[in-house]
C-alpha positions in Angstrom: 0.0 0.0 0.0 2.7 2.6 0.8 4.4 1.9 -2.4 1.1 2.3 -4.0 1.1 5.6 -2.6 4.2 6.8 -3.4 3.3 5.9 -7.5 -0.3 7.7 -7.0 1.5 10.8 -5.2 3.5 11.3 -8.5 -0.2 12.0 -10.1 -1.0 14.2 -6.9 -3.8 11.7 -6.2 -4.8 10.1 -3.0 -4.8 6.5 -2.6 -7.8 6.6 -0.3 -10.2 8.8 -2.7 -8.2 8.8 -5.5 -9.1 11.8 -6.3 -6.8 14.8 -7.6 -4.7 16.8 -4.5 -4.6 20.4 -5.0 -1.0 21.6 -6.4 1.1 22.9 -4.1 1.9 26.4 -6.8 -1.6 26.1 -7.5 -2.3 27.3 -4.0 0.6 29.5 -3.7 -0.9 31.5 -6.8 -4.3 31.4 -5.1 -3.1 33.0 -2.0 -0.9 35.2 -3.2 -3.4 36.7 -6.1 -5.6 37.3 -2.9 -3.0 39.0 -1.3 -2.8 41.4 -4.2 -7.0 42.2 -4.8 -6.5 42.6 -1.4 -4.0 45.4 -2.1 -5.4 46.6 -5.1 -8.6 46.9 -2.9 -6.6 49.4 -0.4 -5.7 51.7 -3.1 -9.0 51.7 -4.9 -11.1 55.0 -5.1 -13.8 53.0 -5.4 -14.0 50.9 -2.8 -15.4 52.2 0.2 -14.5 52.0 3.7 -17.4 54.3 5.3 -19.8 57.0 4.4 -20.5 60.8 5.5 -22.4 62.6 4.3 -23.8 60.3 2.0 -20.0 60.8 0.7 -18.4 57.5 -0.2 -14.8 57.1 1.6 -12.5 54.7 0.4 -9.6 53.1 2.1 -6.8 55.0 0.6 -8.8 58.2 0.9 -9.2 57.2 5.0 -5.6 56.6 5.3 -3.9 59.4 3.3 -5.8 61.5 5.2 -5.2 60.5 8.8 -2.2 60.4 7.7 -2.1 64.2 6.5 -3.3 65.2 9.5 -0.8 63.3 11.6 1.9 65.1 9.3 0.5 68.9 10.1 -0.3 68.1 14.5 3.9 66.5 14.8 4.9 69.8 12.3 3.1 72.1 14.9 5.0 70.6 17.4 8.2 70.8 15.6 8.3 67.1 15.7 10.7 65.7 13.2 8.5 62.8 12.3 6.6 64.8 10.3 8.2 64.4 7.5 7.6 60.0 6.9 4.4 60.8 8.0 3.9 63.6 5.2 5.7 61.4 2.6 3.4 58.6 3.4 0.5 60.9 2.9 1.8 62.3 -0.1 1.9 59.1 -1.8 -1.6 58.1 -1.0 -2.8 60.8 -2.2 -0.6 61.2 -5.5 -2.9 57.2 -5.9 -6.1 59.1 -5.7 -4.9 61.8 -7.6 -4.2 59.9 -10.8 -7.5 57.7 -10.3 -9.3 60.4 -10.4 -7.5 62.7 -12.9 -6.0 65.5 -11.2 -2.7 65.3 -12.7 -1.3 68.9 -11.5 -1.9 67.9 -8.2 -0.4 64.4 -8.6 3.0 65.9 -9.5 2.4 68.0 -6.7 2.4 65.4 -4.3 5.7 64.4 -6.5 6.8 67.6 -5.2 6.1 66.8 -1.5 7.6 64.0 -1.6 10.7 64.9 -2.3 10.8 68.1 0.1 9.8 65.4 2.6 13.1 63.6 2.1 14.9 67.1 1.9 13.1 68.3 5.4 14.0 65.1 6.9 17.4 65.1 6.5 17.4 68.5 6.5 15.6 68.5 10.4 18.2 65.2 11.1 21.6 67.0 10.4 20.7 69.8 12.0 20.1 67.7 15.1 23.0 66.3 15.1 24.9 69.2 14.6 23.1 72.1 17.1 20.0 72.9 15.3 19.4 76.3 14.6 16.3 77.8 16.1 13.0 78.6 14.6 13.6 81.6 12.7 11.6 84.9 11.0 11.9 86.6 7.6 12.9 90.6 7.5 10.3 92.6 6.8 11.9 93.0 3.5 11.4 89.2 2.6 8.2 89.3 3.2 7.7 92.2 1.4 9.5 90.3 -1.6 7.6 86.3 -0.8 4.5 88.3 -1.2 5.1 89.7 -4.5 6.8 86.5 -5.9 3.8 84.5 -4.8 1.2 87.4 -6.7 3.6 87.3 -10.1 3.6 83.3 -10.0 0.0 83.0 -8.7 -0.6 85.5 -11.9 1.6 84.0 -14.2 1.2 80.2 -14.1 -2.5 80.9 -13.3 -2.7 82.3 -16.9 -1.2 79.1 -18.0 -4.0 77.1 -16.0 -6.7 79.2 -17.2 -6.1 78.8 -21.1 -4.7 75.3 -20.8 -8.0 73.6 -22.5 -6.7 75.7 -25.5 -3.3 74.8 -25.6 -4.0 71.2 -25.0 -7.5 70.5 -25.7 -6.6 66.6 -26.6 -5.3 66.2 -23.0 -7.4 68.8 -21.4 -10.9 68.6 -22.6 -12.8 71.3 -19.8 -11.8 74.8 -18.5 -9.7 74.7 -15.3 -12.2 76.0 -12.3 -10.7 78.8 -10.5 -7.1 78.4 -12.2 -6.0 81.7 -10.2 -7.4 80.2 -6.7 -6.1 77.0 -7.2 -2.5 78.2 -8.6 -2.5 80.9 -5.5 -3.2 77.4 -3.2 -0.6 75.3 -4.9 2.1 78.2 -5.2 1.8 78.7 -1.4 2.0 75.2 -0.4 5.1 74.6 -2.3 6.8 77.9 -0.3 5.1 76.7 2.9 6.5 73.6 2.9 10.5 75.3 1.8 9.6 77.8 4.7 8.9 74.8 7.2 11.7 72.9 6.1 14.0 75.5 7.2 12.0 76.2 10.5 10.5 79.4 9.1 7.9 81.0 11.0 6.4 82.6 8.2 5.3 78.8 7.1 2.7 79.1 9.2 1.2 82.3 7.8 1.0 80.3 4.3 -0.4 77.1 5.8 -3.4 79.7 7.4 -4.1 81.4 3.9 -3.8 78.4 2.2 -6.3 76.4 4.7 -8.9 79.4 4.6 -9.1 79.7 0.8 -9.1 75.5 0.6 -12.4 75.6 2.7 -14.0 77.9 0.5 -12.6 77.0 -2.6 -13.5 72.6 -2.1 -16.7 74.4 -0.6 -18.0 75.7 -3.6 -16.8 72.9 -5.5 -19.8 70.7 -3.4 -16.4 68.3 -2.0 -17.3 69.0 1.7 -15.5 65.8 3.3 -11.9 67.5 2.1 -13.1 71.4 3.0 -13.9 69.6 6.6 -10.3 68.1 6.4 -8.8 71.9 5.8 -11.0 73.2 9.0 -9.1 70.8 10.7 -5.6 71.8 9.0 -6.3 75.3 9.7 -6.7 74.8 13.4 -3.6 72.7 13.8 -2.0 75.9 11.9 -3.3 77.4 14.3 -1.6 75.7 17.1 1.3 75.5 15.0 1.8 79.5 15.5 1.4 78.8 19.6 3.8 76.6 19.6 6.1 78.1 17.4 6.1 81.1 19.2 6.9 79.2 22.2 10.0 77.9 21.0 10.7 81.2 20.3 10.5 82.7 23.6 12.2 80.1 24.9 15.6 80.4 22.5 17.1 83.3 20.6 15.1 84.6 17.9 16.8 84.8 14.4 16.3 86.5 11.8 16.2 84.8 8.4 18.7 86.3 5.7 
């Protein structure tokens, strides 16, 4: 009988039923193409985790946005780990960005990415080598991030606004508010230079850029993400307290 086995095993049958075993790689494939719907799920737009507002929320929405909030609370507390939290949540988002078709802001989350890795190390080696304190801009350079911001804002919004023209087989609809939504991306990119080098002017972006979110994603009917911003703009909020604390409690520095 065992010898009967042994020739039946080389047909992957069993000498008792004799009927067909399941294949070992058969299996593995089974489980491991689970593994990845079960990925592919996570990262899916459209499948969702929980509803508000009769506003579907999928996984990767849920997550890159805990973990955007995460980012901004440990920034306001000058927390160095807000920079793997902000690149985690930058590449959750730059997934719903591209499933849903917002390309500009998909690079954009390129863009935080890599100033994530920049303010991390950035953060790390100063650390290690007697971080400077939390500085402030002359009146001067304010004077002059004001005015780069309106020619940017003015110039690349122009860009936005006629881009249907220039590339109507890519871009088949008018931008909506391409001067709003340039001013929003244009500050977040300084914001997040200013925060990198401990700024505190980074905070006075973050503000602007939370209040016109809320009424811009307002008006656009998305609700869920002008809630997000309410929440954004108070940890901004608490991001100047605490800021300002550090400051009385070192040397204050001017920015050159």
């Amino acid at each position: 009988m065992k010898c009967v086995a042994i020739a039946l095993s080389d047909y992957n049958l069993c000498p008792c039923t004799m009927t067909e075993l399941p294949d070992r790689r058969t299996f593995l494939y089974t489980t491991r193409m689970a593994d990845i719907s079960s990925l592919t799920m996570l990262f899916d737009v459209k499948e969702t985790f929980f509803t508000v507002w009769e506003h579907p929320v999928s996984y990767v929405e849920f997550i890159g946005t805990v973990l955007g909030l995460i980012s901004v609370f440990l920034a306001a507390r000058a927390n160095i780990f807000t920079w793997p939290t902000g690149i985690a949540n930058a590449i959750f988002f730059l997934v719903i960005f591209y499933q849903i078709h917002l390309y500009s802001d998909m690079f954009l989350q390129m863009y935080f990415c890599g100033m994530g890795v920049y303010g991390w190390f950035s953060w790390k080696y100063k650390a290690e080598h007697q971080q400077s304190a939390i500085r402030t801009l002359s009146n001067t350079n304010r004077v002059r991030l004001a005015a780069f911001i309106a020619a940017v804002t003015l110039l690349i919004g122009t860009l936005i606004a006629n881009i249907h023209l220039l590339l109507p087989q890519i871009f088949d609809h008018p931008a909506s508010f391409p001067y709003i939504d340039t001013f929003v991306a244009v500050s977040s990119v300084l914001a997040v230079i200013l925060l990198a080098r401990r700024i505190f002017e980074t905070w006075v972006l973050w503000i602007l850029v939370d209040v016109t979110s809320i009424g811009l994603y307002s008006v656009k009917g998305v609700k869920l993400i002008a809630l997000e911003f309410v929440i954004f703009l108070v940890l901004a909020a608490l991001g100047v307290l605490s800021w300002y604390r550090l400051w009385k409690e070192s040397e204050l520095v001017t920015a050159e």
